[in-house]
DRENDO-659032 format. One record per residue: x, y, z of N, C-alpha, C in turn. Coordinates in steps of 0.2 Angstrom, whole numbers, padded with zeros to 4 digits, always signed. Layout:
! residues N
XYZXYZXYZ...
//
This chain:
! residues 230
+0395-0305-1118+0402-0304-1120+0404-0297-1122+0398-0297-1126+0401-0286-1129+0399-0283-1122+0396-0284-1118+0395-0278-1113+0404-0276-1107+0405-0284-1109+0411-0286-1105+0417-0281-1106+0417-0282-1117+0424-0280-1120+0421-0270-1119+0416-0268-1119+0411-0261-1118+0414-0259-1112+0414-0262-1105+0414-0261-1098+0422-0261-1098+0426-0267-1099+0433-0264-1100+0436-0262-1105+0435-0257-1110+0437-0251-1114+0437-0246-1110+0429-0245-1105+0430-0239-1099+0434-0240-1093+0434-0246-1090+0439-0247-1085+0444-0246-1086+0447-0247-1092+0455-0246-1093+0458-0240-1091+0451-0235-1091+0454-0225-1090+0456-0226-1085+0455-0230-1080+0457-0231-1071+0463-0235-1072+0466-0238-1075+0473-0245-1076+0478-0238-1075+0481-0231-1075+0485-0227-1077+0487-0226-1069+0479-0224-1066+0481-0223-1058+0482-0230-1055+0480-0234-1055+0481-0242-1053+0489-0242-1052+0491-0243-1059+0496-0242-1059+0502-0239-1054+0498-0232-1054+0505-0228-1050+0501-0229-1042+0496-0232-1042+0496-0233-1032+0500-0238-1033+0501-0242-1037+0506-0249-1036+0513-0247-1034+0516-0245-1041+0522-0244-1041+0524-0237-1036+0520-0232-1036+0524-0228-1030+0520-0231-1023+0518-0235-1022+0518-0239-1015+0521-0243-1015+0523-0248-1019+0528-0252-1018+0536-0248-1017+0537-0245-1020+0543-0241-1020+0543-0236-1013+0539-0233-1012+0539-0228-1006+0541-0235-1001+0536-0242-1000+0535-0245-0995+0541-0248-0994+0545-0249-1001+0553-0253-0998+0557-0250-0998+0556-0245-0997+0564-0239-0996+0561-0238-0988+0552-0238-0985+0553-0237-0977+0555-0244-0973+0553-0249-0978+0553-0258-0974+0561-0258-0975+0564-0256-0978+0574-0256-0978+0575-0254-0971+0573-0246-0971+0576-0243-0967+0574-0246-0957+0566-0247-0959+0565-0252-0953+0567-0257-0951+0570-0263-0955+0572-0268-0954+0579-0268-0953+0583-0262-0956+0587-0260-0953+0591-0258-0946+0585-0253-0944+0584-0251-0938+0584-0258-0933+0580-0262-0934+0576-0267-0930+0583-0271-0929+0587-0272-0934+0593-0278-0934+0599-0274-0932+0602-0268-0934+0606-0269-0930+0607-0259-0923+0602-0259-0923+0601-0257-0918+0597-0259-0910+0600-0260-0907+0594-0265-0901+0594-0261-0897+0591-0263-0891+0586-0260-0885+0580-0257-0889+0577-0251-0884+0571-0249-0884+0571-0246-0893+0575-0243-0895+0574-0240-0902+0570-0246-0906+0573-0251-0906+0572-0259-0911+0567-0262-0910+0566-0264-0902+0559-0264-0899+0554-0259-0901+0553-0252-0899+0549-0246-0903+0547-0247-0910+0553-0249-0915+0548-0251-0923+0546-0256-0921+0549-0262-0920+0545-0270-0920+0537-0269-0919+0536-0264-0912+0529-0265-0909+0525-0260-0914+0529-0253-0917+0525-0251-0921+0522-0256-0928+0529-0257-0932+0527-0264-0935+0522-0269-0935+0521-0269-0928+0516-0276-0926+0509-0273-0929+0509-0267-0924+0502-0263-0923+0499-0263-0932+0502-0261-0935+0503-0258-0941+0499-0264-0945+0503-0269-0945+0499-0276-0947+0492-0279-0942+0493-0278-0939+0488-0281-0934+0480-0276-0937+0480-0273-0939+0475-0269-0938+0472-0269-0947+0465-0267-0949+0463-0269-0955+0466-0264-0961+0469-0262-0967+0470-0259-0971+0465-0253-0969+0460-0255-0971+0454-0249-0973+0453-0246-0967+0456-0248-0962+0456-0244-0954+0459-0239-0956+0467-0240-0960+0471-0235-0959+0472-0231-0965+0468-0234-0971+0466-0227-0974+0461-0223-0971+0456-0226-0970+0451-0220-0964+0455-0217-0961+0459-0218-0957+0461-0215-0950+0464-0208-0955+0469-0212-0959+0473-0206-0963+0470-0201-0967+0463-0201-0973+0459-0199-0974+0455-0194-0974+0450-0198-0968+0447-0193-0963+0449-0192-0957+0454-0194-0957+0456-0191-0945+0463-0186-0946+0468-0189-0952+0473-0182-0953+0471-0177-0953+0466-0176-0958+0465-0167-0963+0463-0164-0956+0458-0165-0951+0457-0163-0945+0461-0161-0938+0466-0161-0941+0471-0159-0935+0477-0152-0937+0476-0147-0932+0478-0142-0935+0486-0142-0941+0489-0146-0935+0498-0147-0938+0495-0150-0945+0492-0152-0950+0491-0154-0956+0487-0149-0959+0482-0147-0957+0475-0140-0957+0481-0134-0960+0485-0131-0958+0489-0126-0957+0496-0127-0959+0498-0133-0962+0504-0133-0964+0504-0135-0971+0510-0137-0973+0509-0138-0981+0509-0148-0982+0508-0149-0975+0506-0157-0975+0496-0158-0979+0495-0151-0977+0488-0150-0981+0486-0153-0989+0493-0150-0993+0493-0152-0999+0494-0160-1000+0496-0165-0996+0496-0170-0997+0489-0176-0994+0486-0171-0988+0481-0175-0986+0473-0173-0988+0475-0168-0991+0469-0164-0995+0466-0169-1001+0472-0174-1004+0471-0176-1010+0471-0184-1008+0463-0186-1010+0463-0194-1010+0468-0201-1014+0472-0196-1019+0478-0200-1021+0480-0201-1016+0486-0198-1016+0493-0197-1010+0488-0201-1004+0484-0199-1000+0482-0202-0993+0479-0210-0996+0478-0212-1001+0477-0218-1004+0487-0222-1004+0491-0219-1007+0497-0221-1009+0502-0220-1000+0500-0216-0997+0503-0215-0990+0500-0223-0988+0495-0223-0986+0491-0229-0983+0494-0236-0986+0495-0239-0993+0497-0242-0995+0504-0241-0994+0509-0237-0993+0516-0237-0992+0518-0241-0985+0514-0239-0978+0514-0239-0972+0512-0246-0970+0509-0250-0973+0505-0257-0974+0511-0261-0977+0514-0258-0982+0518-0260-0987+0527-0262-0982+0527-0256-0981+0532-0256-0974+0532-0261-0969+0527-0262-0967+0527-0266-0962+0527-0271-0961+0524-0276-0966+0524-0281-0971+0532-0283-0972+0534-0278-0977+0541-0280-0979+0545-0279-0976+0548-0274-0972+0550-0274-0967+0554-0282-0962+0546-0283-0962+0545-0292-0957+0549-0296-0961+0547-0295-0967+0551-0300-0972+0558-0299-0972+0560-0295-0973+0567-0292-0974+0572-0294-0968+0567-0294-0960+0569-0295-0956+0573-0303-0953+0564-0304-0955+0566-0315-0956+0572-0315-0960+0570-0313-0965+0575-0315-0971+0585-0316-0969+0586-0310-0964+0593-0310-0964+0593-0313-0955+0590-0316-0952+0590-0321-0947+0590-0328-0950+0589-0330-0954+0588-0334-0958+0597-0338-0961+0597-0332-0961+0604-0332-0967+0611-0337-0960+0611-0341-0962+0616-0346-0959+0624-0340-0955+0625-0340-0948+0631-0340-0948+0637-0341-0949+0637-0347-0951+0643-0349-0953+0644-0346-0959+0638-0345-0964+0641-0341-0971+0645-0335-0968+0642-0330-0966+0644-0323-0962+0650-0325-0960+0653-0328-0956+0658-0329-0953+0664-0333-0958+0661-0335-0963+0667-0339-0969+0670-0331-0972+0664-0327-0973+0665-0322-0979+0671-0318-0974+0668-0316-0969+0672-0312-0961+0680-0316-0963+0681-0322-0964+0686-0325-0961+0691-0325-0968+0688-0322-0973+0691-0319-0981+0695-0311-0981+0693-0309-0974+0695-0302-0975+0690-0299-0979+0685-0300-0980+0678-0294-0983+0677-0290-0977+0678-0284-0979+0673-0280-0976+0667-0279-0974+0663-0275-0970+0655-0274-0968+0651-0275-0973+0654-0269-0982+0647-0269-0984+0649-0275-0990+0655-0276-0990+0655-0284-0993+0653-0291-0992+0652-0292-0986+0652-0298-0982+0642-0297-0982+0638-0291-0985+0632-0290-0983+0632-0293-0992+0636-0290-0996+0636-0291-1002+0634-0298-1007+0639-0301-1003+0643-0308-1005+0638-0315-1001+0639-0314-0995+0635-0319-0989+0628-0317-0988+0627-0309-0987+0619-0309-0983+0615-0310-0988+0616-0304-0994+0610-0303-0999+0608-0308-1001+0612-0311-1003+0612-0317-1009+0605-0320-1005+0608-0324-0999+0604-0328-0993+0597-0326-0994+0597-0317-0991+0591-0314-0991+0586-0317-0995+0589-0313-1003+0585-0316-1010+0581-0321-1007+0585-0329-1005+0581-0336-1006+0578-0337-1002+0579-0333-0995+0574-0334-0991+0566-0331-0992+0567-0325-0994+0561-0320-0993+0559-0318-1001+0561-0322-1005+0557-0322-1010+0552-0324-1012+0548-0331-1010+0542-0332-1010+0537-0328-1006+0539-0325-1002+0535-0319-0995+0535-0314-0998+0540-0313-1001+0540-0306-1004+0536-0305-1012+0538-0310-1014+0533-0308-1020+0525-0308-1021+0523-0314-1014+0516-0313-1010+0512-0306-1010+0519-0305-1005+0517-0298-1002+0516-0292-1006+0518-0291-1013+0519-0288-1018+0511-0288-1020+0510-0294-1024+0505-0295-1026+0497-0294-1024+0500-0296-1016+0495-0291-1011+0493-0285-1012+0497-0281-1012+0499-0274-1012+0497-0273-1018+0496-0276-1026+0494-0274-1029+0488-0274-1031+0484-0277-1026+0477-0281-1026+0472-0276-1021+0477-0275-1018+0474-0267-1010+0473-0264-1012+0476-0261-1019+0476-0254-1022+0470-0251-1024+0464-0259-1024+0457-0257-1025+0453-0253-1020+0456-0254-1013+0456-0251-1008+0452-0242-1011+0455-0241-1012+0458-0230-1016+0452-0230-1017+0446-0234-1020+0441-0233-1020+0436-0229-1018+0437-0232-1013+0432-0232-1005+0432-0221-1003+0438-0220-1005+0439-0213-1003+0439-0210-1010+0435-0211-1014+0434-0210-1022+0439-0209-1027+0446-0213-1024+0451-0212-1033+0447-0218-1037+0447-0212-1042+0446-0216-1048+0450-0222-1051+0450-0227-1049+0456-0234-1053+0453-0237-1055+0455-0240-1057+0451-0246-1061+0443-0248-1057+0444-0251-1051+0438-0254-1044+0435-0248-1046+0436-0242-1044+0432-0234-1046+0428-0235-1052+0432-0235-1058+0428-0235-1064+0422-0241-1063+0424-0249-1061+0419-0251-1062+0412-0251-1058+0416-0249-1050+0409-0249-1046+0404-0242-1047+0408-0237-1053+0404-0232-1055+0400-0234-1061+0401-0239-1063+0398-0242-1071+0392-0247-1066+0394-0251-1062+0390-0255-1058+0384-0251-1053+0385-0247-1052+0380-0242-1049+0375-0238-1055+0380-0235-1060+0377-0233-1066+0370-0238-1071+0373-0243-1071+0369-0248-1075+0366-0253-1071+0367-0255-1067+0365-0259-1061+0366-0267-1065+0373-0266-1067+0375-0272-1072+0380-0272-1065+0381-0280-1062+0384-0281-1057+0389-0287-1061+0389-0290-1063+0393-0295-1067+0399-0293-1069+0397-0288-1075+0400-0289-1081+0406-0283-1079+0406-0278-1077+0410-0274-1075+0416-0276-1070+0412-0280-1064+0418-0283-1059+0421-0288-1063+0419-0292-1069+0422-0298-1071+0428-0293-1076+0426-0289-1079+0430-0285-1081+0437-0282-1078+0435-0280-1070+0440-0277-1068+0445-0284-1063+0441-0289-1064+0446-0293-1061+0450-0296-1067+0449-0297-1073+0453-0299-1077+0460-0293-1078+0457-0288-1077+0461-0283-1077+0468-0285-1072+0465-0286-1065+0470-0286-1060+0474-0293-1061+0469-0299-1063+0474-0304-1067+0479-0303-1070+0479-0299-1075+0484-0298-1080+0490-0294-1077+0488-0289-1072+0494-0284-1069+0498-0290-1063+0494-0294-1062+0495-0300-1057+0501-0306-1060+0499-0307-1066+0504-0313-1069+0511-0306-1071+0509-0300-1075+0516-0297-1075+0519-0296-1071+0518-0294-1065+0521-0292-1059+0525-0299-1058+0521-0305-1057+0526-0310-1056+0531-0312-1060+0531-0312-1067+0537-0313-1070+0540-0307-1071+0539-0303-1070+0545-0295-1069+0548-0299-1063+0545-0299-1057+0548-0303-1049+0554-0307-1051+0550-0312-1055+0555-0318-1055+0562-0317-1060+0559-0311-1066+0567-0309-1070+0570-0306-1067+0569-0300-1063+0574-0297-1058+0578-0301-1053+0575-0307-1050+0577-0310-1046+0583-0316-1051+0580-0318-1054+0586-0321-1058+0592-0321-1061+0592-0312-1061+0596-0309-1061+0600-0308-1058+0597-0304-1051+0601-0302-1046+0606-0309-1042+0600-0315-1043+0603-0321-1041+0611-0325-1046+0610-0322-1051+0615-0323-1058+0620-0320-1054+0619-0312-1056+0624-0310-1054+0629-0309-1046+0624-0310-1042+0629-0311-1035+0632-0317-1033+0629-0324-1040+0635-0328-1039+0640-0326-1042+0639-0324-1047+0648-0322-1051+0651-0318-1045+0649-0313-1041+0653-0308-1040+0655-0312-1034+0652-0319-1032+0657-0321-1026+0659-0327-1029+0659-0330-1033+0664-0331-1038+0672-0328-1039+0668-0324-1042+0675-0319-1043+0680-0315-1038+0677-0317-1031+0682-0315-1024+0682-0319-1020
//
């Protein structure tokens, strides 16, 4: 047990980056899955088609492929070599948090997509037949919808993404996984370290899930008043 409370007092120096591959991969990865799912729904022909099959590839393929490829296959190409894309693929962060945004994107993206397929038309056509406008009738009928559909998917998919982040290891960022399998190589203590770092991601695992569910509860409060109130 002391070796435990020993092993995560040092792990914890890794919880700061842990933290920020979570949060700027999640943030990076739902501002690219918006605008992909966006493209895909109301854009068609080949453009909409084009993401989807990227989309598909993206998933279909292992995580740790596409940090590798990112990692060690960008820095080697001169347009990255000689440009100021250097500074980003130079540093095992950023090609750790790119990797996870791009995995992230594709993921949510899919969700975001089902989500507003999902959503009933007759709702869209009641709100249509109110006189609401485009970004009102997305307001009032789709988000709401979205929310209840792709919220168990979505907060899945979250908790994934924040369990992947172990991943940054492998290409030596320091996080939390880093501290331990550096303590676990160091001391040839294999127990007590990983039990430490998984209690770690326990913990980041139950708060992400109720921050999930207060946000949600909220947004869900409030879009019904606001279609109450029109």
């Amino acid at each position: 047990m002391d070796l435990i409370i020993t092993y995560s007092k040092e792990i914890l120096g890794g919880l700061s980056t842990t933290l920020a591959l979570f949060i700027l991969s999640l943030v990076i990865g739902f501002v690219l899955a918006a605008s992909s799912a966006f493209i895909q729904i109301y854009f068609g022909g080949l453009l909409s088609r084009a993401v989807w099959n990227l989309m598909f590839c993206i998933r279909g393929v292992p995580m740790l492929l596409v940090l590798y490829v990112i990692y060690y296959g960008f820095p080697v190409l001169p347009i990255v070599r000689e440009t100021f894309l250097w500074n980003v693929f130079s540093s095992p962060f950023w090609c750790a948090v790119l990797c996870l945004s791009i995995v992230e994107m594709a993921y949510t993206s899919e969700i975001m997509r089902g989500s507003y397929f999902q959503t009933p038309r007759e709702q869209i056509e009641a709100a249509k037949s109110l006189g609401l406008g485009g970004f009102q009738t997305f307001r009032v009928a789709i988000l709401p919808a979205m929310l209840r559909n792709g919220f168990a998917a979505y907060t899945t998919e979250v908790i994934m993404l924040c369990k992947s982040t172990a991943l940054a290891f492998t290409v030596t960022v320091m996080d939390v996984m880093g501290f331990a399998n550096e303590i676990r190589s160091r001391t040839l203590d294999v127990y007590e370290p990983l039990l430490s770092a998984g209690a770690i991601y326990i913990c980041i695992t139950i708060i992400t899930r109720v921050a999930l569910s207060a946000v949600f509860s909220l947004v869900a409060v409030s879009g019904r008043d606001r279609a109450g109130a029109l």
